[in-house]
N, C-alpha and C positions, 0 to 999 in steps of 0.2 A: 669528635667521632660522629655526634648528630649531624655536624651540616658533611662528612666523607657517605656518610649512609643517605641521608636526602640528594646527595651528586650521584651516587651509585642509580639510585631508582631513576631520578632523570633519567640518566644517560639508557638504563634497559628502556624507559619510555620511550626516548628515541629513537633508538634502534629498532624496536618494533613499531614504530610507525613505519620508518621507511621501508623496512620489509613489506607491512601491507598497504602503503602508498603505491608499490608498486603492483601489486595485482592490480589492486581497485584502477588504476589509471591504465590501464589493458585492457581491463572491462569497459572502459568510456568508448577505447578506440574500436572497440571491434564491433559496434554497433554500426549497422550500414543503414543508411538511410535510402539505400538503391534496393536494398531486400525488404524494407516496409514499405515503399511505392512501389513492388512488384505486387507482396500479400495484398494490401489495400486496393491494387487496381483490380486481383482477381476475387476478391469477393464481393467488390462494385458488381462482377461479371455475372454474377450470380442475379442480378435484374432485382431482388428483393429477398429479404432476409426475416421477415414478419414472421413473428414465433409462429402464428397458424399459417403460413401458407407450404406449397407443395416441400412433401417428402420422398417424393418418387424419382421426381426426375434427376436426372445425372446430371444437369446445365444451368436450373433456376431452382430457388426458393432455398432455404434455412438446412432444408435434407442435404441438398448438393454441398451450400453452404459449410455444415458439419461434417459431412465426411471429409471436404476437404482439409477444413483445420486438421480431424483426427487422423489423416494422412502424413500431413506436415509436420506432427509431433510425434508418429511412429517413426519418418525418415530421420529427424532427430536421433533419434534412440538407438535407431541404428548405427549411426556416427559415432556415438558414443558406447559402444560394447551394450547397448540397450539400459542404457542407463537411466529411463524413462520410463514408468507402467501409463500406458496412455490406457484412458476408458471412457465410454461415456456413463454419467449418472444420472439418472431422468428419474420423473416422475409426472404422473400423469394432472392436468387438471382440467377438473369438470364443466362444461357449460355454465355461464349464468354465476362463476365463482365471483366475479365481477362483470360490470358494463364490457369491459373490452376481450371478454373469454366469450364469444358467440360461437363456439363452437368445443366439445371435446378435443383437447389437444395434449400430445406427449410432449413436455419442457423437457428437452435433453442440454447437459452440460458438457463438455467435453475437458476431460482433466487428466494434468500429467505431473506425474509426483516424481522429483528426482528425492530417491533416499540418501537420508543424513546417514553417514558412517557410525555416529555416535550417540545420537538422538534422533534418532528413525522416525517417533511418533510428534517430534515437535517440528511445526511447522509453519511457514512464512510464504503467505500468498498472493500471488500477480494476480489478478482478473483484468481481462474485458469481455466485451455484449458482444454474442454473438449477431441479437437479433437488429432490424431496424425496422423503421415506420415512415408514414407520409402523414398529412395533414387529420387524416379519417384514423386512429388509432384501431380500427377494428377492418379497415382498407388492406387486405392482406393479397392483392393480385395485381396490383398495381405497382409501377418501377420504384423502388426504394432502396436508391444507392444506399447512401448512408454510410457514405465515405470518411466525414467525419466522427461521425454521431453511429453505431463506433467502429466500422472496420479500422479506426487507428487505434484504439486502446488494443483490440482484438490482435494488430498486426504488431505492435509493441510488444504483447505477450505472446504470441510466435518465435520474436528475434531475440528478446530475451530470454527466453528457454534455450534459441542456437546457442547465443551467447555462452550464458551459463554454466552449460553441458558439458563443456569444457573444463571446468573443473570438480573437483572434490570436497564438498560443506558438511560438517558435523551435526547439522541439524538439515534436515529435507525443506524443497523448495517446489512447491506446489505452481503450476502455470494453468489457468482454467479462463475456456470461453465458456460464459453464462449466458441462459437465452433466458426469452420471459421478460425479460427488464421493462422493454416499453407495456407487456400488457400489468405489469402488478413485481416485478421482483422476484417472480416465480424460482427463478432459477437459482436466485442466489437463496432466496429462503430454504429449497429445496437443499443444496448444501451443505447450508451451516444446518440444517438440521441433521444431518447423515455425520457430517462431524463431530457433532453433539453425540448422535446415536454410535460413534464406531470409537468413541472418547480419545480423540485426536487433540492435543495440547499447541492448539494457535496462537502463536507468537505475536501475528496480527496480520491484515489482507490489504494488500497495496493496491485499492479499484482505479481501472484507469477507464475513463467515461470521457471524450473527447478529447485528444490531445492532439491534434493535427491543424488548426486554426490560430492564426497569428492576426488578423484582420479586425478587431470588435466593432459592434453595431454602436459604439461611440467615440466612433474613429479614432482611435487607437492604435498603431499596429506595434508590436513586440515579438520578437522570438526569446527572449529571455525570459519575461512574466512565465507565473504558472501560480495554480493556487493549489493551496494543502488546505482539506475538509477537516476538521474532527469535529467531533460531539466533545462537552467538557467533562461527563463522568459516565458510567454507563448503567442505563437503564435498569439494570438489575440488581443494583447495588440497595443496601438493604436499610432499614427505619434508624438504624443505630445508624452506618455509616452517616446516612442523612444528617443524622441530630449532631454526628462528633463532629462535620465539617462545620456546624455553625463556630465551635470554639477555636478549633485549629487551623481550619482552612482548609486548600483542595480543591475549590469549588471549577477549577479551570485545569486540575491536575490528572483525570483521567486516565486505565489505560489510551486509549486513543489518541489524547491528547501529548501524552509522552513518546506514542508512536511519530506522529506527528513532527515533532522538535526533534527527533532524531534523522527523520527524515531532512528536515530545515536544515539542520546543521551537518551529516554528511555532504548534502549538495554543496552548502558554501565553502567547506573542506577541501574541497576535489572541483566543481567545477562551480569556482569563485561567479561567474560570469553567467550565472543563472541568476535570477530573482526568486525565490524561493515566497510566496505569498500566506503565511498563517491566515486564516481562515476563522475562529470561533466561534463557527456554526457547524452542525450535521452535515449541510449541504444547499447548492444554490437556497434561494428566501422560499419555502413552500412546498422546494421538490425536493426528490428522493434521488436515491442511488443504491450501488449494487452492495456500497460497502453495511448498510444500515442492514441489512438482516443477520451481520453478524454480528454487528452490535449487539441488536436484541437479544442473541444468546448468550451475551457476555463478553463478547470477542472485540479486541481489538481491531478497528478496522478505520481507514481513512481512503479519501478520496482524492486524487491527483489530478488535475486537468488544466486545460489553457486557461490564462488568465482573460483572457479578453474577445468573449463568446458573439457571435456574430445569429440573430435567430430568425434573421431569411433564412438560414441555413441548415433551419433542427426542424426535423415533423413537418418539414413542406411538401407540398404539392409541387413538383417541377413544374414551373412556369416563368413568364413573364407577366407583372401586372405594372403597370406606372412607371417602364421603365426599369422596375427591379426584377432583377434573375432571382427566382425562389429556387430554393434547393438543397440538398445537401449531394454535393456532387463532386468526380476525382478534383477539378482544379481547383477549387476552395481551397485544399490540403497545402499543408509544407511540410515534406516530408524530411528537408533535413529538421525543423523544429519536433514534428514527431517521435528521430530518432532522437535528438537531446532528453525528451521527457522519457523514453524507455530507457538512456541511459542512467538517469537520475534513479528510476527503478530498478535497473540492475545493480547497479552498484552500493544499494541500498538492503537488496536481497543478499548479494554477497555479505555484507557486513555481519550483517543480522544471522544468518544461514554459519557464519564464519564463528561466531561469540560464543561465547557459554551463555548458562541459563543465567537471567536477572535475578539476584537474591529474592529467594522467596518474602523473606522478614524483611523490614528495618523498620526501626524504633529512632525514637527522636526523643531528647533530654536536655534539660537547659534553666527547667522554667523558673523565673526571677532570678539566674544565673549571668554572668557576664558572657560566658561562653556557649559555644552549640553544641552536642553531643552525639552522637549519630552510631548505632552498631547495628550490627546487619548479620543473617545467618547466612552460610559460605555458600559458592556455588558451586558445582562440580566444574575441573574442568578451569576455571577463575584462577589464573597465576597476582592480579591482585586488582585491587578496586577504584575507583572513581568517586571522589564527590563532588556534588554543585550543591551552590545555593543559586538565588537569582532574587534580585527585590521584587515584590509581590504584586508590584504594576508591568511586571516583566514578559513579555508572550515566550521568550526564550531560555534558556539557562546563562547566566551571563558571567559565572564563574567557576572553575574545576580547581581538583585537585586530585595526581595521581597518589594516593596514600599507600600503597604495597599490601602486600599480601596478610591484611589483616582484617578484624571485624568488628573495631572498634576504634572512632579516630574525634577527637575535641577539636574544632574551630577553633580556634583561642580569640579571641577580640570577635568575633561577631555574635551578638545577640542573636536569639531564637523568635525574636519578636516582631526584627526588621525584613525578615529573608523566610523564603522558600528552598526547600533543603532536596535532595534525593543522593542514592548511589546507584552505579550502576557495576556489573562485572567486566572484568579486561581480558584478552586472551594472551596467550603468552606472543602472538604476535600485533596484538595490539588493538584484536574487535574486539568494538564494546556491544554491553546487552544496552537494551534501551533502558532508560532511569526508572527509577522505581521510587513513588514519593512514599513517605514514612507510613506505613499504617498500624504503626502501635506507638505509643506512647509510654517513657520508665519516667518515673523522679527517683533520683537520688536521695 
């Protein structure tokens, strides 16, 4: 009767994979790489994208720049019975906030929230930068394509919004251009902080910061590579957490980094033929990105980008010097590689946007036992659960098990001692929430 009822749950696990095997691999296809070389070449067109320069004109600078995104995500909406609230969110900052604010300037973000059906207030976000730069970061009049560096994240999170729009997720799916980034992050601080202030429940923010570059400045070339950022724990996490991860561990288990791994492993799921590159740093060695200010408030958040960065190419001065073309300009780009990295993002939004919530709880029990113990409080919505473990030199989860609709399930033969543990929630078609590693601990 036990091995007819472990065949039963197979077989529903089955069957709800191919059910959402089949969206998810629709969403791959309908990613056009001929509608991100169109977005991309027209905000090249825009001469310069520099959060302070011109907001007047109808042809140049971040104004024109912006309206057009917020054009493009209203015609969206339209398509869709308006199934998009586009807005911009700005906030102003001052002269002299930093070296590179020489001037009073309005950080505007431009954002469009498709609502969940079911969980309206929880939320899973695309970003790219609006803005761009040349060599003089406070050089705001001067041509600054910035075709890579980001009209491609930017143009990524335009086509997967088309995309997306297209169907119906239980949880809302947020698409926002952020400006600001090259002088300080402004934008995205700006944000996470409004989301903080209007208490919006972030899932986590998928940053996408150069994804159009196959080329590296160590000759290299790849269209497969791409690397995933996370941070290992998040900054806000409290003196106790701190002290418990000495005994337990954790120390690489972060939201972020669970976003992360779910990220890794849809991609290899669905498009095998990607390189998926874990990361276990914040971001490039020294510098920043758009997804760290929501870190700072607690939020999930990771960074996406090509593997193999090319930096004639980022924050130049269009030129020629020794024979090298400086630049970040349209034909650097490859824009079928750029639409691969949006579709890795889409279909990662779906997933996520598709799932129930991740158990709030789970507890972990075992200790000087033979076996692992694991129970977890339900999630709405959760037809039944998932565990892994993974050995503790592991970047990924390296083993599951679909255990049904329950909240309490024993390892039998594996020690608590050898492995890292987590659950995650299943939907009745088969999305999962991202893992959730133990944060309480029972003895029996």
């Amino acid at each position: 009767m036990k091995h007819l009822f472990f065949s039963l749950l197979c077989l529903i696990a089955f069957s709800s994979f191919a059910q959402s095997s089949g969206e998810i691999y629709n969403i791959i296809d309908a990613v056009s790489a001929d509608r991100i070389e169109a977005d991309i070449t027209t905000l090249v067109g825009f001469g310069t994208r520099h959060t302070l320069s011109d907001t007047t004109s109808a042809t140049r600078g971040i104004g024109a720049a912006r309206r057009w995104i917020k054009s493009e995500l209203e015609k969206i909406s339209s398509q869709c019975d308006n199934c998009l609230d586009v807005f911009y969110q700005k906030e102003l900052v001052k002269k002299g906030e930093n070296q590179r604010i020489v001037k009073d300037v309005m950080v505007v973000n431009v954002v469009a929230v498709q609502k969940g059906t079911k969980y309206p207030n929880r939320y899973i976000i695309m970003s790219g930068d609006i803005d761009s730069r040349v060599s003089d970061p406070t050089n705001f009049t001067d041509d600054s394509p910035g075709a890579n560096d980001n009209a491609s994240g930017m143009a990524g999170t335009i086509e997967a919004a088309r995309v997306l729009s297209k169907y119906k997720f239980e949880n809302s799916v947020i698409y926002v251009g952020l400006s600001g980034e090259e002088q300080g992050l402004f934008g995205g601080k700006s944000l996470a902080a409004y989301a903080k202030e209007k208490g919006w429940d972030i899932i986590g923010v998928l940053n996408n910061d150069m994804i159009g570059n196959i080329k590296g400045v160590d000759g290299v070339v790849s269209n497969r590579d791409f690397r995933i950022f996370s941070e290992p724990v998040p900054p806000t996490e409290t003196e106790r957490q701190r002290r418990s991860r000495r005994f337990y561990g954790g120390e690489v288990d972060g939201i972020s980094r669970q976003l992360a791994r779910y990220v890794h492993k849809t991609t290899k799921t669905y498009m095998p033929e990607m390189n998926p590159m874990m990361i276990y740093r914040l971001d490039r060695f020294g510098r920043g990105g758009h997804h760290r200010p929501f870190n700072d408030q607690g939020y999930a958040g990771i960074r996406i980008m090509e593997a193999h960065e090319n930096y004639t190419q980022q924050h130049q001065d269009i030129r020629v010097e020794d024979g090298i073309a400086y630049g970040d300009v349209l034909e650097h780009v490859n824009f079928d590689y750029a639409a691969k990295l949006t579709a890795v993002n889409a279909i990662n939004l779906a997933s996520i946007a598709w799932a129930p919530p991740s158990p709030a709880e789970v507890q972990i029990g075992g200790i000087v036992e033979p076996s692992a113990i694991l129970k977890w409080s339900r999630s709405d919505g959760a037809a039944g659960y998932k565990v892994y473990w993974r050995d503790t030199t592991s970047p990924i989860w390296d083993h599951s098990r679909f255990v049904g609709d329950v909240t309490e399930f024993t390892l039998e033969g594996i020690v608590i001692d050898n492995y890292f543990f987590g659950v995650s929630a299943v939907s009745e078609d088969g999305f999962e929430s991202p893992v959730v590693f133990p944060n309480a601990i029972f003895r029996n």
